[in-house]
C-alpha positions as CSV (number, residue, x, y, z in Angstrom):
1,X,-50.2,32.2,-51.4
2,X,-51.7,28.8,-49.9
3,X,-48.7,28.5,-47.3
4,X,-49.3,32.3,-46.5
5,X,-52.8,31.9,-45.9
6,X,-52.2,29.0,-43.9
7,X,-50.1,30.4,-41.7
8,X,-52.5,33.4,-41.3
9,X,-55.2,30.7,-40.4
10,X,-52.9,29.3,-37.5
11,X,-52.2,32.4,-36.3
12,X,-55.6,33.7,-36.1
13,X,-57.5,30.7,-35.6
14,X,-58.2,28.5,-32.6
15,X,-55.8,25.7,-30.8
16,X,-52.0,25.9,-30.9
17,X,-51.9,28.9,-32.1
18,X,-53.6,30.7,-29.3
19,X,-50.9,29.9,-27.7
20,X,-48.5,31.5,-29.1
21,X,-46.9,34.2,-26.6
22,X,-47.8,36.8,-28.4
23,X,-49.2,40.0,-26.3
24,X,-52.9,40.9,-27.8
25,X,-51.5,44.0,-29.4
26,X,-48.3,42.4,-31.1
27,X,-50.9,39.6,-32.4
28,X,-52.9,42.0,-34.2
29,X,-50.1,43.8,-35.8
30,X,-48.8,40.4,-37.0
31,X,-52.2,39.1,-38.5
32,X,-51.9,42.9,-39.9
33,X,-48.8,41.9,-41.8
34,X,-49.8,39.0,-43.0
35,X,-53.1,40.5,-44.4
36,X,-50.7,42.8,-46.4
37,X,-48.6,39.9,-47.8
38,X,-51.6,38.2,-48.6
39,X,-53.1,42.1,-50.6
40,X,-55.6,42.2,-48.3
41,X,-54.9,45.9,-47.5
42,X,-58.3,46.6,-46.2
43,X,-58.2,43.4,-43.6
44,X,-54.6,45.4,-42.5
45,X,-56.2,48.3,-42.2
46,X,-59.2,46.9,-39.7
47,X,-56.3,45.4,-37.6
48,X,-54.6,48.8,-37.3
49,X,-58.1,50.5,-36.0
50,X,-58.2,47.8,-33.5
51,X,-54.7,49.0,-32.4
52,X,-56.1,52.3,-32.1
53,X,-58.9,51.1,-29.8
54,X,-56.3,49.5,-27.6
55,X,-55.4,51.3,-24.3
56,X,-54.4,48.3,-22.3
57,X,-51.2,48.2,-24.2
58,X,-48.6,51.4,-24.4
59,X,-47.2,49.8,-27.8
60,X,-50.6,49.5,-29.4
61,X,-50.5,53.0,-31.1
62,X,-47.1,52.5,-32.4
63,X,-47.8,48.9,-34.0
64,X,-50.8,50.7,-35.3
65,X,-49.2,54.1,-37.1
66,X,-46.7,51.4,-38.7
67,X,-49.7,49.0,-39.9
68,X,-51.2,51.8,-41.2
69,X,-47.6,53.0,-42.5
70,X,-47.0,49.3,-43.6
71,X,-51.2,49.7,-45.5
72,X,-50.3,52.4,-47.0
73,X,-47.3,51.7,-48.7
74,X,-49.3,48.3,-49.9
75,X,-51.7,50.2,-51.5
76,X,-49.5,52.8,-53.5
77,X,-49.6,55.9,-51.2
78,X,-46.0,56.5,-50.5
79,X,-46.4,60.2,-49.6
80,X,-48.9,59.0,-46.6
81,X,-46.4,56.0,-45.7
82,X,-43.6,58.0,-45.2
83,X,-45.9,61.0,-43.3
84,X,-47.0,58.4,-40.7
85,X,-43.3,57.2,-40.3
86,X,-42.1,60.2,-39.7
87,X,-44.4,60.9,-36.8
88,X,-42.9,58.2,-34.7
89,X,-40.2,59.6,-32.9
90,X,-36.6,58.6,-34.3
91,X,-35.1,56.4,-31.7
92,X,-38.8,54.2,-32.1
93,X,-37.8,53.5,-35.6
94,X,-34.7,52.4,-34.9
95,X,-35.4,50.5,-32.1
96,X,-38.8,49.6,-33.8
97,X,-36.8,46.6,-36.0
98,X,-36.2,46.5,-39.7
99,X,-40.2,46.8,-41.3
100,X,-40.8,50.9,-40.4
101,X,-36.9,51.6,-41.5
102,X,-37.2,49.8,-44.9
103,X,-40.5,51.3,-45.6
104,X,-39.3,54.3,-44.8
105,X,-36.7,53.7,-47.5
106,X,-38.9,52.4,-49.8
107,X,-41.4,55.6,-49.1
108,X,-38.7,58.0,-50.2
109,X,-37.9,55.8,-53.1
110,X,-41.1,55.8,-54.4
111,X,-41.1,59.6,-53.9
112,X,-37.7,59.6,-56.2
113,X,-35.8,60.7,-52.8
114,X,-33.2,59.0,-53.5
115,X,-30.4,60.6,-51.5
116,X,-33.0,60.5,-48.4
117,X,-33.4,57.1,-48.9
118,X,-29.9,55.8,-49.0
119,X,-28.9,56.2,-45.5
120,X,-32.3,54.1,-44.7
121,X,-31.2,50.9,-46.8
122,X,-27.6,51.8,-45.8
123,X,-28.7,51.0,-41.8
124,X,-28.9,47.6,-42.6
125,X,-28.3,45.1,-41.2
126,X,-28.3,46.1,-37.3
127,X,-25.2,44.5,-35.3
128,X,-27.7,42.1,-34.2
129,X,-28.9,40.6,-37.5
130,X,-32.3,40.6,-36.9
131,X,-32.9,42.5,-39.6
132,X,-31.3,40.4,-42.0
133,X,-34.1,39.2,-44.1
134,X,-33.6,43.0,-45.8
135,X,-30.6,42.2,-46.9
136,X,-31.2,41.3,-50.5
137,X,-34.1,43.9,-50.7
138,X,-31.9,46.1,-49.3
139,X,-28.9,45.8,-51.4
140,X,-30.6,46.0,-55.1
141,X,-32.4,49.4,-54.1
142,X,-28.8,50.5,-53.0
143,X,-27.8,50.0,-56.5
144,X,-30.6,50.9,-58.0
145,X,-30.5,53.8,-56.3
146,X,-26.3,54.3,-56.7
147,X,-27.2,53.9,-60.8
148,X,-30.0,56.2,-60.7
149,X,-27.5,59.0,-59.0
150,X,-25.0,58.7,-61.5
151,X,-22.4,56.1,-59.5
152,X,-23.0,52.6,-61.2
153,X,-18.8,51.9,-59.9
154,X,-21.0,52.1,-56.6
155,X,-24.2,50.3,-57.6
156,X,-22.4,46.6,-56.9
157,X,-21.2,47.3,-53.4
158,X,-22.4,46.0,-49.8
């Protein structure tokens, strides 16, 4: 929790980090993020009403429905994550990276979806890899999922 809340200091703070090329908008969501991994949920949720207040930015109102997809999730509300993710338009989630298409899956886990959710965890990783940090995550909901269902002969596979 220390080197998390360091690096949330940095980011938000003064010196270097200010410049960091990070467009107003994208730095919000970030500090967003890191409030959630820290379990400040309510810090998130003030970064995602500052996205909202953005118009100088066309990506601001995305970056804020998945903070506040992201927020909710966090806080136990999997019903409201996975209604705020499915507002977004489906070619933004997949071009959107990996965070709104594994809380996605997640959200319809949580809801015991678990066909719906499959395909989700199954999209990873894109070709590209960026996505990669999922991976693990990823692969033990799979299973978990696969055993739930029935198929533990497919519960070990990539």
């Amino acid at each position: 929790d220390a080197e998390r809340a360091a690096a949330l200091r940095e980011l938000s703070g003064s010196g270097a980090a200010r410049t960091l090329p990070l467009a107003p908008a994208r730095r919000a969501y970030v500090e967003g993020m890191l409030h959630l991994r820290l379990g400040r949920a309510a810090a998130a949720a003030d970064r995602a009403g500052r996205l909202e207040q953005r118009d100088d930015d066309p990506a601001a109102a995305t970056l804020a429905r998945s903070l506040r997809a992201q927020t909710a999730l966090a806080e136990g509300s999997p019903g409201l994550a996975l209604a705020l993710l499915e507002r977004a338009p489906l070619e933004e989630v997949i071009a959107g990276g990996g965070a709104d298409r594994y809380a996605r899956a997640e959200a319809l886990f949580r809801l015991g979806r678990y066909e719906e959710a499959l395909p989700w965890y199954e999209s990873f990783p894109d070709p590209a890899g960026y996505d990669a940090v999922y991976l693990g995550p990823v692969l033990l909901r799979a299973g978990e999922i696969h055993e739930r269902l029935g198929r533990p002969a497919l519960a070990g596979e990539p």
